[in-house]
C-alpha positions in Angstrom: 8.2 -5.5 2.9 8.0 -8.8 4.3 11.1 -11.4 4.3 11.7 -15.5 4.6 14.7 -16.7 6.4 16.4 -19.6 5.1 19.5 -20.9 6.1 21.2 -17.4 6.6 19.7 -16.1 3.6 16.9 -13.6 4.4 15.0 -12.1 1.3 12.6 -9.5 1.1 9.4 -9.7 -0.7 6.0 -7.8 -0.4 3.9 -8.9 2.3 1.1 -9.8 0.1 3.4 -12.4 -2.1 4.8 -13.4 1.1 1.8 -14.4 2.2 1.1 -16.4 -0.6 4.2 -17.8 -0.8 3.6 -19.1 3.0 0.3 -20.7 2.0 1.7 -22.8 -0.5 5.2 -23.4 1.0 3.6 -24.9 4.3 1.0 -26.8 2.4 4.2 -28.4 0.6 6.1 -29.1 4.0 3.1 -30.4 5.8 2.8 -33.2 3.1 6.7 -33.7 3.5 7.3 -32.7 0.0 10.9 -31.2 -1.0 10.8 -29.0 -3.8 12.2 -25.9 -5.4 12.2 -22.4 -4.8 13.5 -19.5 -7.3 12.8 -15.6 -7.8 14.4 -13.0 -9.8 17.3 -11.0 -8.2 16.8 -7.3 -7.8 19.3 -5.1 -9.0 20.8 -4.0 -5.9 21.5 -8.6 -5.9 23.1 -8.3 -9.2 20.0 -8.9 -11.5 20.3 -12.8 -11.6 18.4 -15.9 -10.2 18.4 -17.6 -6.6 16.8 -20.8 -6.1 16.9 -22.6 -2.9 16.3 -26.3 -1.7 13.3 -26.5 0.7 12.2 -29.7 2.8 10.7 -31.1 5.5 13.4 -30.4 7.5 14.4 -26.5 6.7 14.0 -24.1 9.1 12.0 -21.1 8.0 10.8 -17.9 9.0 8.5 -16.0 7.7 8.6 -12.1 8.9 5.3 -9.4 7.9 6.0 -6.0 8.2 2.4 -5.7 8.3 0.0 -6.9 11.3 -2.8 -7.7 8.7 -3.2 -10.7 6.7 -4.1 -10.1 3.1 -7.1 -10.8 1.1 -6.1 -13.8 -0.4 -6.3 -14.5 -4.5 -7.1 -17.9 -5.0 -6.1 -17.9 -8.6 -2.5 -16.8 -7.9 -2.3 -19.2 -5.5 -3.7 -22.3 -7.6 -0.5 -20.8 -10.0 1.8 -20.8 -7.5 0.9 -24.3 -6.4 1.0 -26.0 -10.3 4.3 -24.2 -10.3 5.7 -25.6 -7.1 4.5 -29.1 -7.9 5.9 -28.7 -11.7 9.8 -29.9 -12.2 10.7 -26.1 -12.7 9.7 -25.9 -8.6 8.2 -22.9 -7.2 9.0 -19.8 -9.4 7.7 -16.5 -7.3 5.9 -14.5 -9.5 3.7 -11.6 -8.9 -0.3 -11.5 -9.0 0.2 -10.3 -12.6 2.4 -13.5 -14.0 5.6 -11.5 -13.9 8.3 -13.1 -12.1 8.9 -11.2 -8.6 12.0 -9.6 -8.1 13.3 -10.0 -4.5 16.5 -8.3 -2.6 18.5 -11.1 -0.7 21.0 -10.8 2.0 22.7 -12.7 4.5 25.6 -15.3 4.6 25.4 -16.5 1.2 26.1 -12.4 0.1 29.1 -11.6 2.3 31.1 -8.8 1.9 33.1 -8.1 -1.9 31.4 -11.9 -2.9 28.0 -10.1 -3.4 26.7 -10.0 -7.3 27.3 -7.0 -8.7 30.5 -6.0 -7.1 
């Protein structure tokens, strides 16, 4: 299980959407293009939605937990890109369709101010 840092906020997703996810969000930033990101919270998150502002001039990281890169599906990523260039933004959905559930933590889930408790 892979993760993004963004401005305190690391969330987890599989390496192989991560990867994706990459692709499209640095071919995005590389044309200086601010957009939208959101996912589905996993339950341990509270169950909701997070959606973060990405441009030019966040910082990201992207961490693999794996050393390979994946076989990339070029259909899922032509998806992902209409979705990030739609008003909606990017919405992380799996290779399926189904939107992708991700676990969040950091500064923006501190302590008792956490969904869910």
């Amino acid at each position: 299980m892979g993760s993004i840092r963004y401005d305190g906020l690391t969330t987890h997703f599989d390496d192989r959407l991560l990867t994706h996810l990459q692709i499209i969000i640095v071919q995005k930033l590389m044309r200086e293009e601010s957009f939208l990101m959101s996912w589905k919270d996993s339950l341990s998150t509270g169950d909701g939605r997070t959606a973060i502002w990405l441009s030019p001039e966040t910082t990201l990281t992207f961490k693999f937990v794996g050393s390979r890169v994946p076989e990339i599906n070029k259909k899922w990523l032509l998806r992902l890109g209409e979705s990030a260039s739609s008003t909606t933004g990017l919405i992380v959905t799996g290779e399926d369709g189904e939107l992708a559930a991700a676990e969040a933590t950091g500064s923006r889930y501190p302590g008792n101010l956490r969904p869910g408790n």
